[in-house]
One Martini backbone bead per residue (centre of mass of N, CA, C, O) as a GRO file, in nm:
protein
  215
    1UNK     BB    1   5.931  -4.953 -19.018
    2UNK     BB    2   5.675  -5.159 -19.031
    3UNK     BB    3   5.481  -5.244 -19.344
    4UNK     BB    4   5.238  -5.349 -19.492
    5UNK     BB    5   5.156  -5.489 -19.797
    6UNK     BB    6   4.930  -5.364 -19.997
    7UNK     BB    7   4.830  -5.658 -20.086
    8UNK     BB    8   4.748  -5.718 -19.819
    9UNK     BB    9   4.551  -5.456 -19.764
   10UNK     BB   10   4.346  -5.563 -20.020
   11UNK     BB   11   4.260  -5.843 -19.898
   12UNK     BB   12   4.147  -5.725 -19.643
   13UNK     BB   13   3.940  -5.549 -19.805
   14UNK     BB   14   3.826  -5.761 -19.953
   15UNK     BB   15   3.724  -5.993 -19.780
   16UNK     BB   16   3.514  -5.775 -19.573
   17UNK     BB   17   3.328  -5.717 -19.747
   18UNK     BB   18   3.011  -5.667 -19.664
   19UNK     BB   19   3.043  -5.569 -19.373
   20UNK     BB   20   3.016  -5.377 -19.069
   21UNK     BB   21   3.253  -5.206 -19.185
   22UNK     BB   22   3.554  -4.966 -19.151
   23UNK     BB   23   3.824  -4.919 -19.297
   24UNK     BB   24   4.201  -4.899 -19.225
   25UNK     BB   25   4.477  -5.044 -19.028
   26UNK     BB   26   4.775  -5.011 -18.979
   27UNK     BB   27   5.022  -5.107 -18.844
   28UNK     BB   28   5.270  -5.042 -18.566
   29UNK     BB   29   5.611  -5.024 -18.605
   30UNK     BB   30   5.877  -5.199 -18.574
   31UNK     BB   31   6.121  -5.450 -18.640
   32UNK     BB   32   6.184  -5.640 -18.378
   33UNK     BB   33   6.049  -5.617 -18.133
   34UNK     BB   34   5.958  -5.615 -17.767
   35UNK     BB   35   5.630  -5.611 -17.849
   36UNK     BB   36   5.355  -5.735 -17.921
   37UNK     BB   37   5.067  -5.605 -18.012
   38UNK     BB   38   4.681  -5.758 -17.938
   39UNK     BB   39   4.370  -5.678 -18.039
   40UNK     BB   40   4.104  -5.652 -18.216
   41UNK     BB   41   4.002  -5.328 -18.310
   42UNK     BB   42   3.947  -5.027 -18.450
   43UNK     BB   43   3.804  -4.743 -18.360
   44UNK     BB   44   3.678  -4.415 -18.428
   45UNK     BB   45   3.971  -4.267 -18.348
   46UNK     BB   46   4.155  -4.472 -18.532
   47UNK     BB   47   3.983  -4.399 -18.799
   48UNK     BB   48   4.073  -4.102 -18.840
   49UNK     BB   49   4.385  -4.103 -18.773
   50UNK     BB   50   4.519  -4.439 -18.820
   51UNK     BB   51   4.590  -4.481 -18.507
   52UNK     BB   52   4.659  -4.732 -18.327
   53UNK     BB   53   4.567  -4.609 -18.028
   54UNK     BB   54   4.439  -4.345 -17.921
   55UNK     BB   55   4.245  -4.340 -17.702
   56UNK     BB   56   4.171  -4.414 -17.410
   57UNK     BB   57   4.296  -4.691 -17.460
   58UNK     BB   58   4.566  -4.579 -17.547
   59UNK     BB   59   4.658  -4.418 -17.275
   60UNK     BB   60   4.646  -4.704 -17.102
   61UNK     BB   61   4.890  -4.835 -17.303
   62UNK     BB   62   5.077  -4.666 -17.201
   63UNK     BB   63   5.105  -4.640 -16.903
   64UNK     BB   64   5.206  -4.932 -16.913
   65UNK     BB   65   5.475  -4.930 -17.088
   66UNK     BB   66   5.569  -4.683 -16.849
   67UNK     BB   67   5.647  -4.932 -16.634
   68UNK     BB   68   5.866  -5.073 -16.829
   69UNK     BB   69   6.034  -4.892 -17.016
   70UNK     BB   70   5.804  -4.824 -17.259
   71UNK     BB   71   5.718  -4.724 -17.597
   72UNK     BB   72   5.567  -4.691 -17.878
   73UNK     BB   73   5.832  -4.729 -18.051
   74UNK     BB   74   5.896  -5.041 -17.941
   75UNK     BB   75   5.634  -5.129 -18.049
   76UNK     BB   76   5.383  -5.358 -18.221
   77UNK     BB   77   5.058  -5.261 -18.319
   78UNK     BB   78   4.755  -5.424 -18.342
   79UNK     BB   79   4.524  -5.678 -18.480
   80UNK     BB   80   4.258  -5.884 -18.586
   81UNK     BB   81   4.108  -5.618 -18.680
   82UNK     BB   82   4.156  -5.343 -18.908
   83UNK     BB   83   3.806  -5.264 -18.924
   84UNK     BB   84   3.559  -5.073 -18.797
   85UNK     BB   85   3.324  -5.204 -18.601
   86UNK     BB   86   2.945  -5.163 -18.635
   87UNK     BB   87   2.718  -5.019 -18.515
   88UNK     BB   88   2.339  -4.875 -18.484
   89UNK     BB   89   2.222  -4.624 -18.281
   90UNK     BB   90   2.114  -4.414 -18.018
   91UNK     BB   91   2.136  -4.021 -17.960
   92UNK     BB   92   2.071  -3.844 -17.690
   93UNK     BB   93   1.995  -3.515 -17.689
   94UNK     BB   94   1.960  -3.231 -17.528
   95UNK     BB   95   1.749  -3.125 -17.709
   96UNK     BB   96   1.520  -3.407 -17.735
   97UNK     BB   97   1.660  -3.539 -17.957
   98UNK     BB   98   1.760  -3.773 -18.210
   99UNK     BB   99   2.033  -3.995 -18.322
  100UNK     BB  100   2.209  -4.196 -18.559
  101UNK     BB  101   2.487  -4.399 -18.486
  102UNK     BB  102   2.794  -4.492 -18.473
  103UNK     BB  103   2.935  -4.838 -18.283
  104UNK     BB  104   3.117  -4.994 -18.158
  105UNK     BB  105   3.213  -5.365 -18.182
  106UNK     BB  106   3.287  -5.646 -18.179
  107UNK     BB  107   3.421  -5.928 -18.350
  108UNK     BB  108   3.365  -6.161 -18.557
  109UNK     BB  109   3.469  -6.440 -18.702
  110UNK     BB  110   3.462  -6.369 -18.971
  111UNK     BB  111   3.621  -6.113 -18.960
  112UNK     BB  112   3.852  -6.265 -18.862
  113UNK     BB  113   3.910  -6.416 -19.096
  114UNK     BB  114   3.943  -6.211 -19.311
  115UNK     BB  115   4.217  -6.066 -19.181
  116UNK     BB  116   4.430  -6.343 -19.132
  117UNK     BB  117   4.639  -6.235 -19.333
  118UNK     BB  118   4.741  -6.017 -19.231
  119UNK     BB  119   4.853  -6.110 -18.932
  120UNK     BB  120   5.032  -6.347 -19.023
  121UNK     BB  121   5.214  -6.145 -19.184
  122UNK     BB  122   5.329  -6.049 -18.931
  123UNK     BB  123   5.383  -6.329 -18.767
  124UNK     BB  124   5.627  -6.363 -19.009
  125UNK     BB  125   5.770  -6.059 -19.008
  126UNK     BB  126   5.874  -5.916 -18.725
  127UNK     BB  127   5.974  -6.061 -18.473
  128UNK     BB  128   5.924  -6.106 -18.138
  129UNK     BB  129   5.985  -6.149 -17.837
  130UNK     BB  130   5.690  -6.064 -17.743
  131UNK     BB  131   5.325  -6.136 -17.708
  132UNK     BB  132   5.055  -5.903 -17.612
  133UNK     BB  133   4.743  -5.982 -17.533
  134UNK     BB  134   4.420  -5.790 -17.552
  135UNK     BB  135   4.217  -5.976 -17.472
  136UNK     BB  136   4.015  -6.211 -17.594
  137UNK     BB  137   4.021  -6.138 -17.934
  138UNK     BB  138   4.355  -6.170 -17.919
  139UNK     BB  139   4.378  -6.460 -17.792
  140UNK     BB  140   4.145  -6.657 -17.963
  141UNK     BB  141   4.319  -6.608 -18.250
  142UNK     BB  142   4.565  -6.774 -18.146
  143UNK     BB  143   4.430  -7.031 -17.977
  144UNK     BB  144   4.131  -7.025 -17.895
  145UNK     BB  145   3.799  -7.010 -17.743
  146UNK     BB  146   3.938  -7.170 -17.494
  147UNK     BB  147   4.043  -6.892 -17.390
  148UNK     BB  148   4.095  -6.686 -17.105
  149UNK     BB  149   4.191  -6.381 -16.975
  150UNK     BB  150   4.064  -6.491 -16.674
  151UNK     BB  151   4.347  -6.750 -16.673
  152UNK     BB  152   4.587  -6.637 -16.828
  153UNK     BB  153   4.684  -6.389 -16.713
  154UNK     BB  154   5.026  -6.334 -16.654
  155UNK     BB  155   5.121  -6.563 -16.869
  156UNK     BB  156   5.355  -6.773 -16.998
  157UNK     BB  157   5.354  -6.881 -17.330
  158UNK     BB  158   5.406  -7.196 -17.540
  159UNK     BB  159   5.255  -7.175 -17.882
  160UNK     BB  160   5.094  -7.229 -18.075
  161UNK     BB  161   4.923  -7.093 -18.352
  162UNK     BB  162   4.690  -6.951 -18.558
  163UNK     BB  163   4.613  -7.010 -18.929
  164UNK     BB  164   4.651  -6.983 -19.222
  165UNK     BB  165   4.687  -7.207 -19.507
  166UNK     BB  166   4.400  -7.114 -19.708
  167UNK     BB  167   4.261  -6.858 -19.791
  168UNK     BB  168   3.984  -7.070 -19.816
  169UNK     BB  169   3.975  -7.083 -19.527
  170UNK     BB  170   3.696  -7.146 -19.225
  171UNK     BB  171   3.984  -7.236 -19.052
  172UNK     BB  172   4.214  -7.321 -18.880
  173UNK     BB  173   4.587  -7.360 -18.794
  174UNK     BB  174   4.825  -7.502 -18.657
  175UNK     BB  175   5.146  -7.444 -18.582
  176UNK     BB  176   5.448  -7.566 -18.544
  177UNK     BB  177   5.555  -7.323 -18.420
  178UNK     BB  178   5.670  -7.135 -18.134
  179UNK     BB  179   5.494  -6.893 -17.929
  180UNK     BB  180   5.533  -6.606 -17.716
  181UNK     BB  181   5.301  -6.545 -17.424
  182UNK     BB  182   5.093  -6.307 -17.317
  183UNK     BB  183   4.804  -6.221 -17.133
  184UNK     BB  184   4.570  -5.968 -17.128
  185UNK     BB  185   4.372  -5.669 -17.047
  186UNK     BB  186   4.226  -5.494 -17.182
  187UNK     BB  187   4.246  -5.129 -17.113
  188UNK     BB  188   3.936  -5.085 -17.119
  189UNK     BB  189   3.821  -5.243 -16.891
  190UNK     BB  190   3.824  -5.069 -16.652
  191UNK     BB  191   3.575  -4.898 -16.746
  192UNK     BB  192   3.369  -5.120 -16.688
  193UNK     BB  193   3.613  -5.286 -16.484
  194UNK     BB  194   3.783  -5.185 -16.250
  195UNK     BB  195   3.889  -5.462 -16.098
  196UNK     BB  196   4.101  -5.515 -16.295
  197UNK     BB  197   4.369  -5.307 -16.215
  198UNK     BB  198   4.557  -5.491 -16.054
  199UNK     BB  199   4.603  -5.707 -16.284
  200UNK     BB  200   4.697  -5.525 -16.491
  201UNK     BB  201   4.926  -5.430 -16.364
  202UNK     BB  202   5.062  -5.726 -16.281
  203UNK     BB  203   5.105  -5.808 -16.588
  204UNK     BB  204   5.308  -5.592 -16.687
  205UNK     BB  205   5.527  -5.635 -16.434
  206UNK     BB  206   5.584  -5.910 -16.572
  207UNK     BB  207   5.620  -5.853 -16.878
  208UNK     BB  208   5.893  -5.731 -16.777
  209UNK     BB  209   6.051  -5.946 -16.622
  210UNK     BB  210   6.044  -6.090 -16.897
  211UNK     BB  211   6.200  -5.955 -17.060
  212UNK     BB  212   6.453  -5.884 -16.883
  213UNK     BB  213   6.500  -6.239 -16.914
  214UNK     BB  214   6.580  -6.235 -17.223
  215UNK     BB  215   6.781  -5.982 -17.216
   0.00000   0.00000   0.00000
């Protein structure tokens, strides 16, 4: 199993300081796996277990991976933000009472530069056959904000990536090296707009047979 070196995870714990999120989850998986998985961030339920996608959509993204013949430990699993992004709202109690509770939220860019060695660091030491982005904030780590997985979904794509070239970069730089990409719908999408479920089936039996003929 790969595990990013702790100064790895203290730069990035020291980077995002002062924003608000909380914890911090370290990617999970083999190194030269069958394919990386990128997320946005980890929710309330990775947060508490420290284990990346174990929520209802990380049962969804179980369910996709056992479509093509792989499970958990094939893949190795991470995010653009390491750190669970929150907002505060208001949650009515069946009592009549409110509580002010936090709520998860996609991450900024600035959330997303500051963790930028972390995911670098990953992609350059781990050797995916196949790097599979889920939903946009990990597609547009990766290409930039005008990629969109409402275009790009279930396409095998051969890209440079976004890269921080020096720590105090405010901006990417792209890699020389090309990286084979699909992007698909996040799993949690499903749950706010049912219609993305057709798409989203039908890009994992991709992702399987573009696996197949690579290997």
């Amino acid at each position: 199993m790969f595990r990013i070196p702790e100064s790895i995870a203290n730069l990035g714990r020291e980077r995002i300081e002062g924003f608000p999120v909380e914890g911090f989850i370290y990617g999970e998986g083999p190194i030269k796996p069958e394919l990386m998985l990128i997320g946005e961030a980890p929710g309330e339920f990775e947060l508490v277990d420290g284990i990346p996608f174990i929520g209802r959509a990380g049962k969804e993204l179980m369910k996709s991976l056992e479509t093509i013949g792989l499970t958990r430990e094939d893949v190795y699993i991470t995010s653009a933000v390491r750190s669970r992004p929150y907002r505060w709202g208001t949650k009515n109690n069946r009592d009549g009472t409110t509580t002010e509770r936090k709520y998860n939220r996609p991450p900024t860019m600035k959330e997303i530069l500051a963790h930028a060695p972390v995911l670098d660091y990953e992609l350059a030491n781990i050797e995916p056959k196949l790097i599979v982005t889920l939903g946009n904030v990990g597609l547009q780590r990766l290409l930039g904000k005008e990629a969109k997985v409402t275009e790009l979904h279930g396409q095998l794509l051969d890209r440079p990536i976004q890269f921080l070239k020096e720590l105090d970069d405010t901006s990417f730089n792209l890699t020389q090296k090309l990286y084979r990409i699909v992007p698909t719908f996040h799993p949690a999408s499903i749950f706010y707009r049912p219609s993305h479920r057709p798409s989203l089936d039908a890009d994992w039996l991709e992702i399987g047979r573009i696996l197949g003929e690579m290997n």
